[in-house]
C-alpha positions as CSV (number, residue, x, y, z in Angstrom):
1,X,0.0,0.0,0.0
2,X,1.2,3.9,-0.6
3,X,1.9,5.7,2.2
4,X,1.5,9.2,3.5
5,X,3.3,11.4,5.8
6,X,0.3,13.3,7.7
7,X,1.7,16.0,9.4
8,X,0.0,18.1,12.3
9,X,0.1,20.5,15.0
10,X,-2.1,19.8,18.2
11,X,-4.5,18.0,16.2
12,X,-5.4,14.3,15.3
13,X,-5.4,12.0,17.0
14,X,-4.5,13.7,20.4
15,X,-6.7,16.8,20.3
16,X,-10.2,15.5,19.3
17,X,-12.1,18.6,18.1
18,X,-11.6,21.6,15.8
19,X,-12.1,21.5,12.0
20,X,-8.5,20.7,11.2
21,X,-9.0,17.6,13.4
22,X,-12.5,16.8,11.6
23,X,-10.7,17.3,7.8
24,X,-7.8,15.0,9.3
25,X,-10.0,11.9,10.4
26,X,-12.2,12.1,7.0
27,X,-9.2,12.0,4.8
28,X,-8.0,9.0,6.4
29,X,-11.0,7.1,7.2
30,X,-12.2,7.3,3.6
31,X,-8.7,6.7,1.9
32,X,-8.6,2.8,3.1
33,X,-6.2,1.8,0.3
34,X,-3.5,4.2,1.7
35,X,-1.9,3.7,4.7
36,X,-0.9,7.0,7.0
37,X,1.9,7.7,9.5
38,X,0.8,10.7,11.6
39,X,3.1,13.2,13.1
40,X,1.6,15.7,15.5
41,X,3.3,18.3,17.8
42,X,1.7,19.2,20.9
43,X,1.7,22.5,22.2
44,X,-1.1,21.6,24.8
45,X,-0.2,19.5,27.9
46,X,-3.9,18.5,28.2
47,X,-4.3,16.7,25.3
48,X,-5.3,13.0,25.0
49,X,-2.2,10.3,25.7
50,X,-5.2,7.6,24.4
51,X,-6.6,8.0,21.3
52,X,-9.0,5.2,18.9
53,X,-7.6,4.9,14.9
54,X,-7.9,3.0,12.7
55,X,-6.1,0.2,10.8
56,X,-4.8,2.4,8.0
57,X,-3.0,4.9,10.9
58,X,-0.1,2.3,10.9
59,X,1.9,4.8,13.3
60,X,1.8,7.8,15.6
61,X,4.6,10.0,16.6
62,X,4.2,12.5,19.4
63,X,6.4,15.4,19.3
64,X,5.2,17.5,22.6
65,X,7.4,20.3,23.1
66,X,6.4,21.1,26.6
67,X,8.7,19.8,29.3
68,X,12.3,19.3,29.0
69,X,11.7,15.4,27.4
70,X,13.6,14.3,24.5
71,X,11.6,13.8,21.6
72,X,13.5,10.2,21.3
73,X,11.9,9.5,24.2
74,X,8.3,9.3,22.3
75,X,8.9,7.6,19.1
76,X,11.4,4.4,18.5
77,X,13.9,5.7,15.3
78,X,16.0,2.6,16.2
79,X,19.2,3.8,17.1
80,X,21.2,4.0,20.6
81,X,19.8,7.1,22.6
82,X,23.2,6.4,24.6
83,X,25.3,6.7,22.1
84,X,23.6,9.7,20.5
85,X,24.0,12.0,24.6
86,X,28.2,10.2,24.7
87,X,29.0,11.2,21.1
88,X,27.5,14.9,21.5
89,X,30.5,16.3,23.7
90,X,31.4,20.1,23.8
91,X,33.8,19.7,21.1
92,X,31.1,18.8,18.7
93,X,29.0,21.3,19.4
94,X,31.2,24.0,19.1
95,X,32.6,22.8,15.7
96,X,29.7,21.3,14.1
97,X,26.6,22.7,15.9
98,X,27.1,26.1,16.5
99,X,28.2,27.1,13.1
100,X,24.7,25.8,11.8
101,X,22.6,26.9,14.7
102,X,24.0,30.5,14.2
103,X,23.6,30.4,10.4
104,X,19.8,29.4,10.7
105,X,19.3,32.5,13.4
106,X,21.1,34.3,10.8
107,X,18.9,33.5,8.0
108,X,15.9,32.7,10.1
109,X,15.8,36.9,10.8
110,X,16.7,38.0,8.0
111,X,14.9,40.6,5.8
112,X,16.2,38.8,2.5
113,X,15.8,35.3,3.7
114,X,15.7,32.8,0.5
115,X,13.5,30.2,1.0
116,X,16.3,27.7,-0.7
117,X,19.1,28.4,1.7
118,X,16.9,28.4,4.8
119,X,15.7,24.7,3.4
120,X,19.6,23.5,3.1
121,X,20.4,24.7,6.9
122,X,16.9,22.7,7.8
123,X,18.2,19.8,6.1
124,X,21.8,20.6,7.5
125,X,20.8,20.8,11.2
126,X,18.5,17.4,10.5
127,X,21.4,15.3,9.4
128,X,23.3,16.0,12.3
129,X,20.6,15.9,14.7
130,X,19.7,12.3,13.6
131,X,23.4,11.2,15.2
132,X,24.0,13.7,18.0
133,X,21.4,14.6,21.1
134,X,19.6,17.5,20.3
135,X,18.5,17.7,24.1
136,X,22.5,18.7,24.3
137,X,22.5,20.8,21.9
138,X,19.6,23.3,22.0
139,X,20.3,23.4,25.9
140,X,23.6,24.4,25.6
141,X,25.0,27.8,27.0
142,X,26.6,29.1,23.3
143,X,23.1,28.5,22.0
144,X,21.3,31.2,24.1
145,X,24.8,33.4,23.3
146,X,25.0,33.2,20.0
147,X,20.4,34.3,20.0
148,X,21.1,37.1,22.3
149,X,24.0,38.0,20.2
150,X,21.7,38.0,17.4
151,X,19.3,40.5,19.6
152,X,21.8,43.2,20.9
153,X,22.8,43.0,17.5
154,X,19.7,44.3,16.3
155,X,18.6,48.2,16.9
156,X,15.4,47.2,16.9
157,X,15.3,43.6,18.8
158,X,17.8,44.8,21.5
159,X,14.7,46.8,22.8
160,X,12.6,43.5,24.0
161,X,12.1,43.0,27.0
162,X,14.5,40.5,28.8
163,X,11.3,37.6,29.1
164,X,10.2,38.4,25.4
165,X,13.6,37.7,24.1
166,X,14.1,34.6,26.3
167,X,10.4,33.3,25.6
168,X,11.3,33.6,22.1
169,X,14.7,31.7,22.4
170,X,13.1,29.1,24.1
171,X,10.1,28.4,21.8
172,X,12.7,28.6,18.9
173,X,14.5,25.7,21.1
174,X,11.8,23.5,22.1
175,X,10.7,23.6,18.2
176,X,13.0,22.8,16.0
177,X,14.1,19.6,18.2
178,X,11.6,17.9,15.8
179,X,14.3,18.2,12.9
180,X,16.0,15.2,14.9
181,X,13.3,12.8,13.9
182,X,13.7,10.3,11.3
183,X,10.5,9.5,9.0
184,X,10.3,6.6,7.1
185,X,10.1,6.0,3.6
186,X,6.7,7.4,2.1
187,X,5.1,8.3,-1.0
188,X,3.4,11.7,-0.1
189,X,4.0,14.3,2.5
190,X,0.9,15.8,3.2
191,X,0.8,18.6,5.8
192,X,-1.9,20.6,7.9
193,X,-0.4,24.0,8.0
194,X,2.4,26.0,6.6
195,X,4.4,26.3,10.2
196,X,7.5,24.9,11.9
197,X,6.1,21.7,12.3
198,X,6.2,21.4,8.4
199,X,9.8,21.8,9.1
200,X,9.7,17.9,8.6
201,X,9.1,18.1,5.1
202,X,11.6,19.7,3.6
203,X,14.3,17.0,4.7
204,X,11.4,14.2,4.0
205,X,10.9,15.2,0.9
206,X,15.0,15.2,0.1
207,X,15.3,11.9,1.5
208,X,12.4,10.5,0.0
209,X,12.2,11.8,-3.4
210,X,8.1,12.2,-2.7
211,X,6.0,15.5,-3.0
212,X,5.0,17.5,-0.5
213,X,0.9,18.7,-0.4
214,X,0.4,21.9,1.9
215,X,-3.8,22.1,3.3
216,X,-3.9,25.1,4.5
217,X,-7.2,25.7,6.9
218,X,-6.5,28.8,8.5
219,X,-3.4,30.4,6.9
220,X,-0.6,30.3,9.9
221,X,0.3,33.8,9.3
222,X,-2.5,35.5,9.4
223,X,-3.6,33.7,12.7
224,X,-0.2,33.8,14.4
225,X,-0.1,38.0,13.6
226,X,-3.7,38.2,15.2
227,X,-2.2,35.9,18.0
228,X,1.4,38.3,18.5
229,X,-1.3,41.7,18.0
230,X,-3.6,40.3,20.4
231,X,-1.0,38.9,23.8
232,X,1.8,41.2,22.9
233,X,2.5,44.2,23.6
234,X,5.9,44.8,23.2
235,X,6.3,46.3,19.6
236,X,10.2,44.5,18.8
237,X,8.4,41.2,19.6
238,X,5.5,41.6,17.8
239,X,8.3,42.6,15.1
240,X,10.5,39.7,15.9
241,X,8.1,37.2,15.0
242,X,6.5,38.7,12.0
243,X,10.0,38.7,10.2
244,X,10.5,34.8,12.2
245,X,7.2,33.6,10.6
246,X,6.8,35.0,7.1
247,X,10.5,33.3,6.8
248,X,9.1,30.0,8.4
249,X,5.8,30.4,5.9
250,X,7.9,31.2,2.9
251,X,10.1,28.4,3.2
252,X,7.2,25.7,3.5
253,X,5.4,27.0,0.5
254,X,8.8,27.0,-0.9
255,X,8.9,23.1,-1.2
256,X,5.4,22.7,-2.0
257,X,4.7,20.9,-5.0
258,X,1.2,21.4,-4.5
259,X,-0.9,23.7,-1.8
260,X,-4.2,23.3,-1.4
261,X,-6.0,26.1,0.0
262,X,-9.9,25.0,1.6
263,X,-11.0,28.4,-0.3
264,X,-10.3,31.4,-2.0
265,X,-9.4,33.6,1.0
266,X,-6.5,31.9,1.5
267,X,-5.3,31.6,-1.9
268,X,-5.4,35.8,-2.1
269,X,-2.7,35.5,1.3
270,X,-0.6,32.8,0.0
271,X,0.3,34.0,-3.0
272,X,0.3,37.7,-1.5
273,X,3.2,36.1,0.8
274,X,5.4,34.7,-2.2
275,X,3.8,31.0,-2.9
276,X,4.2,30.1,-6.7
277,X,0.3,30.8,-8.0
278,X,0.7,27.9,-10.2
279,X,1.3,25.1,-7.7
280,X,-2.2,26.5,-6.0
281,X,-5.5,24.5,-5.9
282,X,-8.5,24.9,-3.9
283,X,-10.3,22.4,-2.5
284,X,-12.8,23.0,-0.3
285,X,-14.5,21.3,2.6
286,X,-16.9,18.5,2.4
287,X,-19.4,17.1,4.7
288,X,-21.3,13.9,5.3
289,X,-24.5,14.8,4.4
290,X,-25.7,11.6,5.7
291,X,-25.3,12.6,9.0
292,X,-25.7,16.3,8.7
293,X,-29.3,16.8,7.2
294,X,-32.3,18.2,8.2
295,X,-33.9,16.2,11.3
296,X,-36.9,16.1,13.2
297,X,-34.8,16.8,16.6
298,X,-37.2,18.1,19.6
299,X,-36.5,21.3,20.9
300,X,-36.1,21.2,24.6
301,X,-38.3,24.7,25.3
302,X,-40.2,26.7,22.6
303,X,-37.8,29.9,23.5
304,X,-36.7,31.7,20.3
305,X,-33.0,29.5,20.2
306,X,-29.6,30.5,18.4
307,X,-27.0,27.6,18.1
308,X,-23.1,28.4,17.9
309,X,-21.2,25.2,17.9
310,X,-17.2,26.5,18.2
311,X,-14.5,25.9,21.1
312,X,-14.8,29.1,23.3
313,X,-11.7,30.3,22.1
314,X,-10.3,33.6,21.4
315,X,-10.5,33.7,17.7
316,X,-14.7,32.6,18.0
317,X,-15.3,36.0,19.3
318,X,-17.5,33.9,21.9
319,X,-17.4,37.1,23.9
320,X,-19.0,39.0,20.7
321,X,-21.8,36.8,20.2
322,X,-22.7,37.3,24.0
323,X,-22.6,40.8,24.0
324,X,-25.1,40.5,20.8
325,X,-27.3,38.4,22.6
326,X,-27.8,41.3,25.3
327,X,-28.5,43.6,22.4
328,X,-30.8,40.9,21.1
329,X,-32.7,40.5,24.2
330,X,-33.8,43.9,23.9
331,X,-36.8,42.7,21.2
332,X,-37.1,39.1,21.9
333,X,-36.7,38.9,25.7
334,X,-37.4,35.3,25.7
335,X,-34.2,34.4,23.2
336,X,-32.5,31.9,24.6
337,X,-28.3,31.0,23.3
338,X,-26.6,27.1,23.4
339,X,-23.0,27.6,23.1
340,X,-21.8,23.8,22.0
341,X,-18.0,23.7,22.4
342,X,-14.8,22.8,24.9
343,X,-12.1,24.8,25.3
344,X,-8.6,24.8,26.5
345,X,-8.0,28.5,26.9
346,X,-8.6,29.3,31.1
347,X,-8.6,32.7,30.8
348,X,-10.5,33.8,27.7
349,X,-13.3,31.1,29.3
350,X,-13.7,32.5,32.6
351,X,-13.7,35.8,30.3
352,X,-16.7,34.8,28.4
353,X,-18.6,33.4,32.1
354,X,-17.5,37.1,33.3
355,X,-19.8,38.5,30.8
356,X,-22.6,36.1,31.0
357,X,-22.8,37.1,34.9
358,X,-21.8,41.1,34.0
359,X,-24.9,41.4,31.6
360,X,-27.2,39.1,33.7
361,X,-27.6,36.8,31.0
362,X,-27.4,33.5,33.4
363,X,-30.9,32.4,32.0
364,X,-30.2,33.5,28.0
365,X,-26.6,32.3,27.8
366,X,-26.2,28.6,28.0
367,X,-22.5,26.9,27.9
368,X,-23.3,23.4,27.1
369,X,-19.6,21.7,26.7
370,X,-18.1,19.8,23.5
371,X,-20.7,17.1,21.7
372,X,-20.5,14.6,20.1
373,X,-24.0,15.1,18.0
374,X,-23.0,18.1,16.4
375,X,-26.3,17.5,14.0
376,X,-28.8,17.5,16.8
377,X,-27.2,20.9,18.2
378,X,-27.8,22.4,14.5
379,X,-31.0,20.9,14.4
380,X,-32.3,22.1,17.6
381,X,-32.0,25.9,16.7
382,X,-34.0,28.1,14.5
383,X,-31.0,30.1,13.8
384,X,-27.1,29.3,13.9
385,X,-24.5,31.5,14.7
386,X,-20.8,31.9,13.8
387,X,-18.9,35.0,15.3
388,X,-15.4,34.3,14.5
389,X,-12.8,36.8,13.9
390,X,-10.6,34.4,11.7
391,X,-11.7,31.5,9.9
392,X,-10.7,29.2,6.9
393,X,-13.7,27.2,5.6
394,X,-15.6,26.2,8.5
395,X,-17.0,22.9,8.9
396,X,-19.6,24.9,11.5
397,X,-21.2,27.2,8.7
398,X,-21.2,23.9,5.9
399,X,-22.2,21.5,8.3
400,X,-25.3,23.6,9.8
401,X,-25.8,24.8,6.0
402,X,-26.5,20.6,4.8
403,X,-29.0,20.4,8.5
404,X,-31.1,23.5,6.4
405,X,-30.6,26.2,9.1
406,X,-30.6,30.0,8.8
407,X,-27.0,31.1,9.5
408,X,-25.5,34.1,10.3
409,X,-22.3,34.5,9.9
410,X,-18.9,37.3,10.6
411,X,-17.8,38.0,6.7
412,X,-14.3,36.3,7.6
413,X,-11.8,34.0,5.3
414,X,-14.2,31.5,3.1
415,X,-17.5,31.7,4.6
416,X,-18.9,34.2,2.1
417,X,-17.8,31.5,-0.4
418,X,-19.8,28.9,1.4
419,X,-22.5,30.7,2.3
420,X,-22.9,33.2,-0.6
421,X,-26.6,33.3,-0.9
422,X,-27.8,31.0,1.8
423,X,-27.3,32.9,5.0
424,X,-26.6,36.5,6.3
425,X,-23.2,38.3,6.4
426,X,-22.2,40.7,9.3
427,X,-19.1,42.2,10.4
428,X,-16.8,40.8,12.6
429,X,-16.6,42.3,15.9
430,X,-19.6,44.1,15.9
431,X,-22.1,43.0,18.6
432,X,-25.1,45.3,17.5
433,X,-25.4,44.3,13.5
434,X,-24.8,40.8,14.8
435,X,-27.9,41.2,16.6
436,X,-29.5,43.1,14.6
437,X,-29.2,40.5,12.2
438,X,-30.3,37.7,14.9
439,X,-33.5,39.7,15.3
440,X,-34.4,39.8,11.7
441,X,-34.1,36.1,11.1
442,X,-35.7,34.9,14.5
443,X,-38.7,37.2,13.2
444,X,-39.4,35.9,10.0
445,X,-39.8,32.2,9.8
446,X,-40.5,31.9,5.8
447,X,-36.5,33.8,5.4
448,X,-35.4,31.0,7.7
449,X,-36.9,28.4,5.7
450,X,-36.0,29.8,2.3
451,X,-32.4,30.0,2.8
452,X,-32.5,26.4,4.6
453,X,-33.7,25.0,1.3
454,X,-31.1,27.0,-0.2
455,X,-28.4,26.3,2.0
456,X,-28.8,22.4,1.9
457,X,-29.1,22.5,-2.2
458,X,-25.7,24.4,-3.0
459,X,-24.3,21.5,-0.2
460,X,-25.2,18.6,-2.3
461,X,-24.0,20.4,-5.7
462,X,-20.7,21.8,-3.8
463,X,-19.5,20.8,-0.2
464,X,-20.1,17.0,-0.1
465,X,-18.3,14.7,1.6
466,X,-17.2,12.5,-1.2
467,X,-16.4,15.5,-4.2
468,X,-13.5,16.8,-1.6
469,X,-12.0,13.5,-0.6
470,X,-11.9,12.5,-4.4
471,X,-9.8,15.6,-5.3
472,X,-7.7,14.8,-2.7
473,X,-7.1,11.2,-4.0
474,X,-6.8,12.4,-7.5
475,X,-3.9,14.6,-6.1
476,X,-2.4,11.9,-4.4
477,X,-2.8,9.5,-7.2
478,X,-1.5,11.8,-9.7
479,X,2.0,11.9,-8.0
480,X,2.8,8.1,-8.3
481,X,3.0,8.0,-12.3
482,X,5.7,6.0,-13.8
483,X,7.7,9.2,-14.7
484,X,7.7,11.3,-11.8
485,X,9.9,13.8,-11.3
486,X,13.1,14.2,-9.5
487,X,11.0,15.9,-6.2
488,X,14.1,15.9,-3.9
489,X,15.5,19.0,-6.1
490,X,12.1,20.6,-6.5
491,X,11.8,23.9,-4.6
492,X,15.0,23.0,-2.2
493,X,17.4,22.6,-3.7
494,X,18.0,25.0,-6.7
């Protein structure tokens, strides 16, 4: 059987929810004729250790880079972990590591970084990682000289803070321990997002002579400058890892043979941020329309009821959609709000309960937790909300779109593509039009039902299930012709 590289960040199989997660688990349970080896790196110390998959998932590696573990420690590359810690002494690190660590800060920062040379130190600092204990290495002294060297260096960088430039070092060393993996012999790469995790597939791709496919759900650089914009405040940080990540960004799509966007949106921002417009395809979303359909599911109270089913997380704006509720309230006083989603963000969440208890909405706003009937929470609402600030193609708007529901929706990354005529547009981040527009639909039920009809017919014709999993295996299928090409040298190495 062909096999496929599947590489992720805090995603399947140890982080069960999110839409990257859903688009990961329906590639590989429909593709049983291709077997995939999954490589996810955990950011989140709460994620699941135990996990179901399925025969086809012939291998997990866990790459959590929280702690101070070895990433040997979590995956079995064969080869003597002893002898790996003995034969990295001070000698080698100084002669062989250094000059490679320093040349990827180098490069890494720079303002005229070229994609090609940045892949060549990647693939450098792999092969010597694969022999020597990276553990050793990223922990030693000269590596935090050599990055603060970098920083004083820099008229603008030596202004960080002292913790910004040493939380920065640190996630710089925790992160690229996962070049010292070894990944077997595949056929495709295929990876979730265009970030340091994707790191892996540059050298993959040169030792395996396969292509690399980029899916790109949200596009990282977008989300991580709405990440630094939103919990930093130091201006040379926010700097720092603009100029780290566009770098990081261009490199991946770099080595791309093909990226495949989940919408337009995305498409404008990857090739605004140098990826070669040829080598771009979009393929949407699909959904099982099976399961998601209209259904006759009992409503628990006859109270006018908005459905959002997201994670209470920072980028779902849950905090908006509350605040709209109040303003809702006003005209239908009896509107009630089930909020369907976990969360692993402490502080935004007991943000979001602040509000609730701040606008007295203990009796309007409802948290109801993660489930695992997404289709009865649709089809318990009369209308269904999506507030987001930042999204990609969300599974939320196409999945409640095949259930026939009214939607309202922030006019953010490919939902105007899904919804187009089938639902209402607002702003992000503005509480009063999104309940404005809340009032309108919960007032007229023949709106509601026309663009439910609507909504499930452009579904069936666009967004099912099985038309985005046979692009995908076209793509994949395409790549293993008798005459491929030479992919090692495509996009690295020239």
């Amino acid at each position: 059987m062909k096999k496929v590289l599947l590489v992720n960040w805090d995603c399947y199989p140890n982080c069960a929810s999110g839409g990257v997660y859903t688009w990961t688990k329906t590639l590989i349970d429909n593709m049983q004729d291709w077997q995939f080896i999954v490589v996810n790196q955990l950011s989140n110390p709460n994620c699941n250790g135990t996990y179901n998959i399925p025969p086809n998932v012939i291998r997990v590696i866990e790459m959590p880079i929280f702690g101070s573990n070895r990433y040997e420690e979590f995956y079995d590359d064969k080869q003597s972990m002893l002898k790996k810690i003995f034969c990295t002494t001070d000698n080698v690190i100084n002669r062989e590591f250094m000059p490679l660590f320093k040349e990827f800060i180098d490069t890494i920062l720079s303002d005229d970084c070229k994609p090609a040379h940045l892949s060549k130190i990647i693939f450098s600092l792999h092969k010597f990682l694969t022999k020597h204990d990276s553990k050793k290495c990223f922990e030693h002294p000269l590596t935090w000289q050599i990055f603060l060297k970098k920083i004083l260096d820099d008229s603008l960088y030596r202004q960080m803070t002292l913790k910004e430039a040493l939380t920065a070092f640190q996630l710089v060393q925790r992160n690229l321990q996962i070049l010292s993996i070894s990944v077997p012999q595949v056929d495709v790469i295929h990876c979730s997002l265009a970030w340091i995790p994707s790191f892996i597939a540059i050298f993959a791709k040169m030792e395996n002579n396969c292509p690399v496919i980029i899916t790109e759900h949200g596009v990282a650089f977008r989300e991580l400058l709405l990440y630094y914009n939103g919990y930093m405040h130091d201006e040379p940080s926010k700097i720092f890892w603009k100029v780290f990540s566009r770098n990081v960004v261009k490199t991946i799509y770099s080595i791309a043979d093909l990226i495949t966007p989940v919408c337009q949106a995305n498409a404008v921002w990857e090739r605004i941020l140098g990826a070669d417009p040829t080598k771009i395809k979009v393929i949407y979303n699909g959904v099982d329309t099976h399961r998601f359909r209209p259904l006759p599911v009992p409503k628990s109270s006859e109270r006018p009821t908005v459905v959002c089913v997201a994670r209470v997380d920072v980028f779902k704006d849950i905090v908006c959609l509350i605040q709209a509720i109040n303003y809702a309230k006003e005209s239908i006083p009896n509107i009630q709000c089930l909020i369907y989603g976990g969360s692993t963000d402490l502080d935004y969440s007991c943000r979001c309960l602040d509000t609730v208890t701040s606008l007295h909405l203990e009796d309007a706003v409802k948290f109801m937790g993660g489930t695992k009937e997404p289709e009865k929470a649709y089809n318990s609402a009369d209308v269904v909300v999506m507030s987001s600030i930042t999204e990609g193609f969300p599974f939320a708007v196409i999945e409640a779109m095949a259930c026939g529901k009214a939607i309202i929706a922030s006019d953010v990354g490919g939902v105007r593509e899904a919804l187009q005529k089938c639902g209402v547009l607002v702003r992000s981040r503005r509480p009063h039009e999104l309940a404005k527009a809340i009032v309108m639909l919960l007032n007229d039920e023949k709106m509601r039902t026309d663009l439910g009809a609507a909504a499930v017919k452009r579904v069936s014709e666009e967004f099912t299930l099985a038309k985005s999993i046979n692009k995908f295996l076209d793509q994949y299928e395409s790549f293993n012709t008798a005459d491929k090409p030479d992919y090692s040298k495509v996009g690295v190495m020239q």
